[in-house]
C-alpha positions in Angstrom: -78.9 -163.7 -59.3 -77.3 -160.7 -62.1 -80.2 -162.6 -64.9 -83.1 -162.1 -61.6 -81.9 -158.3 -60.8 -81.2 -157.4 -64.4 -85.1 -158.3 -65.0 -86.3 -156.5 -62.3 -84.3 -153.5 -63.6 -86.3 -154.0 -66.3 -89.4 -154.3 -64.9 -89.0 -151.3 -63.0 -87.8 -149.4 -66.3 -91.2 -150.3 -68.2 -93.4 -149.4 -65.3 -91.9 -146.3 -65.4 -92.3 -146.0 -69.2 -95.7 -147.1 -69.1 -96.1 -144.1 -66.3 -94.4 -141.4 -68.6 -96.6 -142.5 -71.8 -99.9 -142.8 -69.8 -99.5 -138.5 -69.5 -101.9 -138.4 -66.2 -102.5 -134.8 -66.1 -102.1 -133.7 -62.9 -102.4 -129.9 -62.9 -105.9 -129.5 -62.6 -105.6 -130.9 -58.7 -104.3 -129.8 -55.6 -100.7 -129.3 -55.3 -100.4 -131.4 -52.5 -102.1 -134.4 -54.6 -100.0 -133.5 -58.0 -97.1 -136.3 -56.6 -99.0 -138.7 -55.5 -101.3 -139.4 -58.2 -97.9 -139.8 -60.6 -96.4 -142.5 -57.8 -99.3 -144.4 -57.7 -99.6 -143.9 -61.4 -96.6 -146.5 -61.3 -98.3 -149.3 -60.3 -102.5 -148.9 -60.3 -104.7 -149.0 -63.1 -106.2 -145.9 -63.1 -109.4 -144.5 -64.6 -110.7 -140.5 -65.3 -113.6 -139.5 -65.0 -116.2 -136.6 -65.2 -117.3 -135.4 -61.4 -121.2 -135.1 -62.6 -120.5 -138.9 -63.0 -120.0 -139.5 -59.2 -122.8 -139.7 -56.7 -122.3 -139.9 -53.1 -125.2 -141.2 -51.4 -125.6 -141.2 -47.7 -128.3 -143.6 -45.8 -129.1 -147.1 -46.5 -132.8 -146.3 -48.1 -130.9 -144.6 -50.6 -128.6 -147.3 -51.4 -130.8 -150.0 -51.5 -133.6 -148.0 -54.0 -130.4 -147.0 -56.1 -129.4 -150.8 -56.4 -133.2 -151.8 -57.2 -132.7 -149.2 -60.2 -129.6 -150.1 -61.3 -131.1 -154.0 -61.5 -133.9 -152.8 -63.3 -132.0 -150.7 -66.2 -130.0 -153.3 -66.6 -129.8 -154.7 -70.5 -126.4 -157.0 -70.9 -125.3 -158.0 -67.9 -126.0 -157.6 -64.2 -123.0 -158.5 -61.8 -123.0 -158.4 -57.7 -120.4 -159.1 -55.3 -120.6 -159.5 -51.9 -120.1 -161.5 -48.6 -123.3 -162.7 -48.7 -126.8 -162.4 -50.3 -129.4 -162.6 -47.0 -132.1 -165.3 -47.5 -135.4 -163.2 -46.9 -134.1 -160.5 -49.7 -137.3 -161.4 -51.6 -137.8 -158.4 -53.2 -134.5 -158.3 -54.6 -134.3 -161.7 -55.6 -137.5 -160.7 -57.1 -136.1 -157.6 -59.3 -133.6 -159.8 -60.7 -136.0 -162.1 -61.9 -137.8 -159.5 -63.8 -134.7 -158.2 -65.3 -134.1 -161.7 -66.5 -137.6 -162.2 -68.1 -137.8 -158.5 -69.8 -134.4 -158.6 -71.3 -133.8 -162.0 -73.0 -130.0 -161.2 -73.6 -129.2 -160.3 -70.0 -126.9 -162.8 -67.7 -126.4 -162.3 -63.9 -123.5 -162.9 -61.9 -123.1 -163.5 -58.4 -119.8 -163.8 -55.8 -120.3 -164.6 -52.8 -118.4 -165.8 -50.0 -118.5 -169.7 -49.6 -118.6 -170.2 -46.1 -120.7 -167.0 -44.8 -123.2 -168.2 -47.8 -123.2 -172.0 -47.0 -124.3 -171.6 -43.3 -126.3 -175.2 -42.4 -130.1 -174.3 -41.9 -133.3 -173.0 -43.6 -131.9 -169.6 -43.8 -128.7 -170.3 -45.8 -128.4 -167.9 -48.5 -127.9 -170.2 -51.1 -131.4 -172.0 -50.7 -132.5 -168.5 -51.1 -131.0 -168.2 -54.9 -131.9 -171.8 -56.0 -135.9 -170.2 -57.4 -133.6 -167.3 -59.2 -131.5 -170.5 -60.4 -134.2 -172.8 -61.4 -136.4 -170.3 -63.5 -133.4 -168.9 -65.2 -130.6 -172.0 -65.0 -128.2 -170.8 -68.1 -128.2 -167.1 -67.2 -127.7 -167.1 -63.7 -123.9 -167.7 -63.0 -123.7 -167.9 -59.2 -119.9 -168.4 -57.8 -118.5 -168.7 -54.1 -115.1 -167.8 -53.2 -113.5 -169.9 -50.0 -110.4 -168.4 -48.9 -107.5 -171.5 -49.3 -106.7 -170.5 -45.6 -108.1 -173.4 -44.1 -106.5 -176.4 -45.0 -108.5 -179.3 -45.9 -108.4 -181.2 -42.8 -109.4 -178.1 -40.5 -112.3 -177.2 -42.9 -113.8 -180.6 -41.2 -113.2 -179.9 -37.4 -113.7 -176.3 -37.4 -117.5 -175.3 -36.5 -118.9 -173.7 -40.0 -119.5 -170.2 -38.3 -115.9 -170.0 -36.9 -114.7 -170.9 -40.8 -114.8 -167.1 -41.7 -112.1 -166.4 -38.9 -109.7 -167.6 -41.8 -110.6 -164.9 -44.5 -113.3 -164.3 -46.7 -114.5 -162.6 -50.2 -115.5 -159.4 -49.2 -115.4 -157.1 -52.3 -118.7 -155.2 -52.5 -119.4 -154.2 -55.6 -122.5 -153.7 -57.5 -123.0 -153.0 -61.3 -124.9 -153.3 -64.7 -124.0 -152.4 -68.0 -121.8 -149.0 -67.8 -122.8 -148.3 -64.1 -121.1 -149.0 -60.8 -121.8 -149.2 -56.8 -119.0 -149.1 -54.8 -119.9 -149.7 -51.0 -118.9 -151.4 -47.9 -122.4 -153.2 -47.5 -123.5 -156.3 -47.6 -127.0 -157.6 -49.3 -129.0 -158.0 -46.6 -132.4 -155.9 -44.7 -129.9 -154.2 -42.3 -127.5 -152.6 -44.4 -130.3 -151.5 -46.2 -132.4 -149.8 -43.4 -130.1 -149.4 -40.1 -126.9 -150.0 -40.6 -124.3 -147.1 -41.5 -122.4 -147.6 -44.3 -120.6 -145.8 -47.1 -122.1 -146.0 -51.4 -120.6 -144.2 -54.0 -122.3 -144.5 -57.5 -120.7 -144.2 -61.0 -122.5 -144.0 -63.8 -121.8 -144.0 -67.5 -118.5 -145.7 -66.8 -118.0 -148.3 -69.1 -114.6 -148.6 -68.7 -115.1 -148.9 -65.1 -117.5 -151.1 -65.2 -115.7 -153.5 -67.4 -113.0 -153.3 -65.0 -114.7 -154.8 -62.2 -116.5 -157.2 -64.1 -113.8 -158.6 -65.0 -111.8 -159.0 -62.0 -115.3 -160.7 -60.6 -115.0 -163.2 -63.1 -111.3 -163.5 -62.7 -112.0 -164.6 -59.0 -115.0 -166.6 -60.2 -112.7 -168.8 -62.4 -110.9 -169.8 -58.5 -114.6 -170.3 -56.9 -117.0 -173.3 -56.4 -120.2 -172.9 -58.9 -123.8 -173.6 -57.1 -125.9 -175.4 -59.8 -129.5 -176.9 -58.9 -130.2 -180.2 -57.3 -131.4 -183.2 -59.2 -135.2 -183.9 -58.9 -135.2 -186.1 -56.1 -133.4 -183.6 -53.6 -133.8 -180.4 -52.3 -130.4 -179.5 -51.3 -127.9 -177.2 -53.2 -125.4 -178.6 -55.5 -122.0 -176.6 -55.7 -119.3 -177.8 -57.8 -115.5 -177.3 -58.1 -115.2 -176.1 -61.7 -111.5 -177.2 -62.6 -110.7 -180.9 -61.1 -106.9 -179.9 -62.2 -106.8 -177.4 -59.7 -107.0 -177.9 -56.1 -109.0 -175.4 -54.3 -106.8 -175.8 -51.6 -103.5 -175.0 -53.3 -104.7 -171.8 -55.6 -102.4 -169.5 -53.7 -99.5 -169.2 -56.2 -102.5 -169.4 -58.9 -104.3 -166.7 -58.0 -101.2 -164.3 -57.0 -100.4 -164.5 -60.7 -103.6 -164.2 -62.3 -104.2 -161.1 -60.0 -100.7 -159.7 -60.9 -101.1 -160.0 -64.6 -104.8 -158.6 -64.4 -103.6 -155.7 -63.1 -100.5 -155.4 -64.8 -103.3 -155.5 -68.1 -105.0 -152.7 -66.7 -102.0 -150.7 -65.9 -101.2 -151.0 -69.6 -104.6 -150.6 -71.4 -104.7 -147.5 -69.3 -101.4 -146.3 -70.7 -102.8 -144.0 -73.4 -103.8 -140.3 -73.3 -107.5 -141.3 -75.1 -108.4 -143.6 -72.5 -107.0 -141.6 -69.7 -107.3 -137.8 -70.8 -110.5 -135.6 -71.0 -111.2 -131.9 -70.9 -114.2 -132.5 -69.0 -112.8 -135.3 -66.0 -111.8 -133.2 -63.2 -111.4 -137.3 -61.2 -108.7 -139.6 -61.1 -110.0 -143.1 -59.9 -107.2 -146.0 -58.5 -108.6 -149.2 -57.6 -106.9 -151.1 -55.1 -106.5 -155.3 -54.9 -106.0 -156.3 -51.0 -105.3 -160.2 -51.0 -102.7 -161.0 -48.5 -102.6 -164.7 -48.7 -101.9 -164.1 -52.5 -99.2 -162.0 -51.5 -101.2 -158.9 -53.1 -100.7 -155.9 -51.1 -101.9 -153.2 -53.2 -103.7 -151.1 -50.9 -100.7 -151.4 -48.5 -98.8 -149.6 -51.1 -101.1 -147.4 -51.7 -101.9 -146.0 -47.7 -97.8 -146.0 -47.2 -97.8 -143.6 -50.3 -100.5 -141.4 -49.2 -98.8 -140.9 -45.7 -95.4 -140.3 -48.0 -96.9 -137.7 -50.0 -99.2 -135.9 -48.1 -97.0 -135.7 -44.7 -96.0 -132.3 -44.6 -92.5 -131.6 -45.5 -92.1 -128.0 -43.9 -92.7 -126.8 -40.6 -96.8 -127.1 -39.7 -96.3 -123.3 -38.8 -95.4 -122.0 -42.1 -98.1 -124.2 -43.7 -101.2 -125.3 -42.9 -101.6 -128.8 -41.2 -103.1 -131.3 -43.5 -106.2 -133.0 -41.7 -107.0 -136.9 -42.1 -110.3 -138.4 -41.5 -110.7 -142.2 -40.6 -113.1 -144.3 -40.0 -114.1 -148.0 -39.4 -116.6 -150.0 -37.9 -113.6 -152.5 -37.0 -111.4 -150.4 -35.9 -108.1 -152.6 -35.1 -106.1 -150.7 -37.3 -103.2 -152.6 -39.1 -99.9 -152.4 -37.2 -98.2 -150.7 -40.7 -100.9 -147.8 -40.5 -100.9 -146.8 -36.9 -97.2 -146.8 -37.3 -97.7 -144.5 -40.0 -100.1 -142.4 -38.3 -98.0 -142.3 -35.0 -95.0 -140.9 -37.0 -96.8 -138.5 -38.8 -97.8 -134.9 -38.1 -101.0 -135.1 -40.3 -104.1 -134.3 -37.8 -106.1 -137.7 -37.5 -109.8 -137.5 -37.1 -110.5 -141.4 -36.3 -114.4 -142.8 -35.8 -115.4 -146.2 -34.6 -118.4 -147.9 -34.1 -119.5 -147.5 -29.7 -119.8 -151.1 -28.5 -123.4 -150.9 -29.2 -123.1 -150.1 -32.5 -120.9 -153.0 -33.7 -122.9 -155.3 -35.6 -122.0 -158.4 -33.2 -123.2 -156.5 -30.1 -125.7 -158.9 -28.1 -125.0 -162.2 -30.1 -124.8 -165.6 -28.5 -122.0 -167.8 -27.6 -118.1 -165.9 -28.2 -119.0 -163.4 -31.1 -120.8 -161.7 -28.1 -117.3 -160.5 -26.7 -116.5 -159.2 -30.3 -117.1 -155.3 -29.5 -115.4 -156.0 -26.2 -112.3 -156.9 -28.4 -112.7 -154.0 -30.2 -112.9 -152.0 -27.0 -109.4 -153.7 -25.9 -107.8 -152.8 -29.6 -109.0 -149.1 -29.0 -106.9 -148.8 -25.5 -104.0 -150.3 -26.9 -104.1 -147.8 -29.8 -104.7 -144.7 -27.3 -101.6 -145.8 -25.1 -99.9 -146.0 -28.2 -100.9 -142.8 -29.3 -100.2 -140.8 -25.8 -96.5 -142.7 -25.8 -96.0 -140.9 -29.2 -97.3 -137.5 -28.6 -99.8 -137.8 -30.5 -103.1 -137.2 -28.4 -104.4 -133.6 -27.6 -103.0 -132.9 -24.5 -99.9 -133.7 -25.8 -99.8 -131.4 -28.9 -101.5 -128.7 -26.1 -104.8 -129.4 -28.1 -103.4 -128.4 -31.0 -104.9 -129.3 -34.8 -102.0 -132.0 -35.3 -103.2 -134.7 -32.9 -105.2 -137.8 -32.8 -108.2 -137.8 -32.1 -110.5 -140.9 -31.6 -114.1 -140.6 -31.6 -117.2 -143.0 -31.3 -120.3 -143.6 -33.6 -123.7 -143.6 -32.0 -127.1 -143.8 -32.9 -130.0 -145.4 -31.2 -131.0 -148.9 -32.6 -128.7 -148.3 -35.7 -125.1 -150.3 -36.0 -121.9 -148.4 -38.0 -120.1 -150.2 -40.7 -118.6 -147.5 -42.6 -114.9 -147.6 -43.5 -112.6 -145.3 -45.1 -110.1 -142.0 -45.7 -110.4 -138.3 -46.2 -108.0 -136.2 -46.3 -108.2 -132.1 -46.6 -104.9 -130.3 -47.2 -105.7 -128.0 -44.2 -107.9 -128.1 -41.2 -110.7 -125.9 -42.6 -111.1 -127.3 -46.2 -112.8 -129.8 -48.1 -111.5 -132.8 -48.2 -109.4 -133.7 -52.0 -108.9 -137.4 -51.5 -110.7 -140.2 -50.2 -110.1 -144.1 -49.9 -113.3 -146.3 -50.2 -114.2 -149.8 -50.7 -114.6 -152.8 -49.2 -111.8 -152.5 -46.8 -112.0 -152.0 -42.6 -108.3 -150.9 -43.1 -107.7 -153.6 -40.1 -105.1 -156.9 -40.2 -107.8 -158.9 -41.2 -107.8 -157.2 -44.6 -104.5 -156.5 -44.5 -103.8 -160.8 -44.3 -106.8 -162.5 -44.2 -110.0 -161.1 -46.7 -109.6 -160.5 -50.0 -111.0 -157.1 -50.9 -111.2 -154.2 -53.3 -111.0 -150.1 -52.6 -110.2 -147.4 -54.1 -108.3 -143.7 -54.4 -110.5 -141.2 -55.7 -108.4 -137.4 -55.9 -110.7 -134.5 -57.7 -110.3 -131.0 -58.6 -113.9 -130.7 -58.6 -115.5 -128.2 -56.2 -118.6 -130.0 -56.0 -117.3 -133.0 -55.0 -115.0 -131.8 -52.6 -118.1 -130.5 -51.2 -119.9 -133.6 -51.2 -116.4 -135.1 -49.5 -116.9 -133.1 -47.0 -120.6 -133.9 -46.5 -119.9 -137.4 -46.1 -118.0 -136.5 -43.7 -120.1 -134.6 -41.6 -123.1 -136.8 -42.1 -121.0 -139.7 -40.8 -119.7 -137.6 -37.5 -123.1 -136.1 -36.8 -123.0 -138.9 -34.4 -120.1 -138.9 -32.6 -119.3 -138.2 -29.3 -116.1 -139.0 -27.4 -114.5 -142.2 -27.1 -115.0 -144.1 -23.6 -113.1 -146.7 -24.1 -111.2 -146.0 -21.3 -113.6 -146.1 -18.9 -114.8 -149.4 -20.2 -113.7 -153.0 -18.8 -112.5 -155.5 -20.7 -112.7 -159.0 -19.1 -109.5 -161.6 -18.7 -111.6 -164.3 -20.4 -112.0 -161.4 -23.6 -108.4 -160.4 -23.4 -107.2 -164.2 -23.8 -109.2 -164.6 -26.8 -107.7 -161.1 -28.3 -104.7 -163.1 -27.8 -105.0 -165.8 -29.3 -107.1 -164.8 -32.4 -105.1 -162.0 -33.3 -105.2 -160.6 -36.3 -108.7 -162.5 -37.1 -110.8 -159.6 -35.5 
């Protein structure tokens, strides 16, 4: 036991080292941000950038032609990561193909989910990428993560839709050469016509960009390969790639491949000429979420924000800070409402209305999905009123919850994410983005990746805050309370839990 604590002592001495000789500047931000970016400085890679660099887009049109464009400057390497690729996505399907046949040099890479991408039927995504395959077999590298959450014996029983109730891939990142999407959305028509989602762009980030290349590939080295069929079939092939390994059992695997990537990162981040420039007015932490690895990154990294940006004098000598929220599956993990509920940051929350949630009107039991939600929402309210929290019990004052709902006719809400402004009546300085919903589900189940951005830059703050107010341009109150939520849907909140 003295050998095990006198190596963590000396674990926690070289992160600290490694923290002191990185020499994150931190005086250019806000002073409320100044701690915080040296705690999580500890433990997160951490990249600097130049403002003019970021580019925060706002509707799915715009996403969608800004992907087409990144595909098609592409030179080296092209590399996509999603839940899924949908299987009438022709004209995408169809810019990678001629990014493939002008640039002889260039390799794609695609990670999907396994199970969401496997679906039985003519519309299963990967029948959709075997032409991409065929016409271009050694430079198309297509992998599929399944989550090792489903043992082997209930992968055969369970119904293939119902599979994804035990975690999926669902990082969602898009990049080329030196350029990098960050989003929430999937690849499919929806999220790139109707449905509300967040995209931030970086471009001439190589550093970046190598970053999250190479955790894709990480993950792609503990995914099953799709490789085409022999002549006389029709039907996919997909392939373990390393028999030694079984994908069942890649827990502990994983965890320390994860760990050490990071731990890499941490360290090739440590010096001033890959950190510090006169001209980066950003700091950028990404975040790993995997908790069936036991990687809790963005955990951290929320409990650290609340620790650091929590007032620590009286809200009537200084202003109170203001925290936007928002999530198109809103059953916030137990950890961060707790948070919330003991802090006196303002909370500005937005979820999806019932009609908004992307499962609202399916068949069979995903139709009681935004029901659930609805039921998750109450219970976070009473919560909220037993704490003091709401309006009426701060006497309407600009320290209390709020929840709010996202509305728009024939569109459905997907956005996820954190603001925060250090008062009521200013830009935001910090936001969290990425792939997670900021739920139990990615807290335990899916394995994603987000990120911290803090800037100093007054046009990005601005454009902060217009994300912001693009996004709750369509609320209106939550009615949750008015709304019933059937015995047959609470029993099934019961007994799935934290799957939602």
């Amino acid at each position: 036991m003295s050998v095990l604590n006198a190596n963590r002592r000396c674990a926690a001495a070289l992160f600290k080292s490694i923290s002191f000789h990185r020499n994150i500047s931190t005086q250019h931000l806000h002073p409320c941000l100044r701690d915080l970016a040296s705690a999580l400085a500890v433990n997160q890679p951490c990249f600097s950038l130049s403002s003019k660099d970021v580019h925060i887009l706002h509707e799915p049109a715009h996403f969608y032609s800004r992907l087409l464009n990144v595909i098609r400057r592409a030179r080296r390497r092209i590399f996509l990561s999603s839940l899924y690729l949908g299987s009438e996505e022709r004209e995408l399907l169809d810019a990678l193909s001629s990014a493939l046949r002008e640039n002889p040099d260039l390799h794609v890479y695609l990670l999907l989910d396994y199970n969401r991408s496997t679906r039985p039927g003519p519309s299963s995504p990967v029948l959709a990428l075997l032409p991409l395959l065929r016409n271009h077999e050694n430079r198309v590298h297509v992998s599929l993560f399944c989550s090792p959450m489903l043992s082997r014996l209930a992968t055969s029983v369970v119904p293939p839709r119902f599979k994804e109730g035990w975690g999926t891939w669902h990082a969602k990142v898009y990049g080329s050469d030196d350029e990098v999407i960050v989003s929430g959305a999937n690849l499919n028509r929806s999220y790139f016509t109707n449905r509300k989602d967040r995209y931030l762009h970086f471009t001439s980030q190589p550093i970046l960009a190598d970053y999250c290349f190479s955790f894709l590939r990480l993950i792609s080295g503990f995914s099953y390969q799709l490789a085409l069929p022999d002549s006389a079939s029709t039907e996919p092939v997909i392939k373990w790639p390393n028999p030694s390994i079984n994908p069942w059992k890649i827990q502990p695997l994983v965890e320390r491949s994860l760990s050490n990537f990071q731990t890499r990162h941490l360290m090739s981040s440590a010096y001033p000429h890959a950190i510090e420039s006169s001209s980066n007015d950003v700091l950028l932490f990404p975040m790993i979420q995997g908790g069936q690895f036991n990687i809790r990154e963005e955990e951290r990294t929320v409990s650290l924000l609340f620790h650091h940006l929590a007032p620590q004098i009286s809200s009537s000598v200084v202003p109170t800070p203001l925290m936007n929220l928002t999530s198109g599956y809103f059953g916030l993990y137990r950890p961060y409402q707790d948070l919330i509920l003991k802090s006196s940051i303002g909370c500005d929350i937005l979820v999806a209305s019932p009609q908004a949630n992307g499962f609202y009107g399916s068949r069979g039991l995903s139709g009681l999905i935004p029901e659930g939600y609805t039921l998750l929402e109450q219970r976070f309210m009473r919560a909220v009123r037993a704490a003091g929290r709401d309006a009426s019990s701060k006497g309407g004052s600009s320290g209390a919850v709020r929840l709010s709902e996202w509305v728009r006719e024939g569109w459905t809400y997907h956005a996820k994410g954190i603001w925060f402004s250090p008062s009521q009546s200013s830009p935001p300085v910090l936001t969290l983005f990425g792939s997670t919903n900021l739920n139990s589900r990615s807290a335990n189940l899916d394995t994603e990746l987000s990120f911290v951005m803090l800037t100093s830059s007054e046009a990005l703050q601005k454009s902060f805050q217009a994300e912001v107010d693009g996004l709750w341009q369509c609320a209106v109150p939550w009615r949750g309370a008015e709304r019933h939520v059937r015995w047959r849907t609470r029993t099934i909140v019961g007994m799935v839990g934290g799957m939602l």
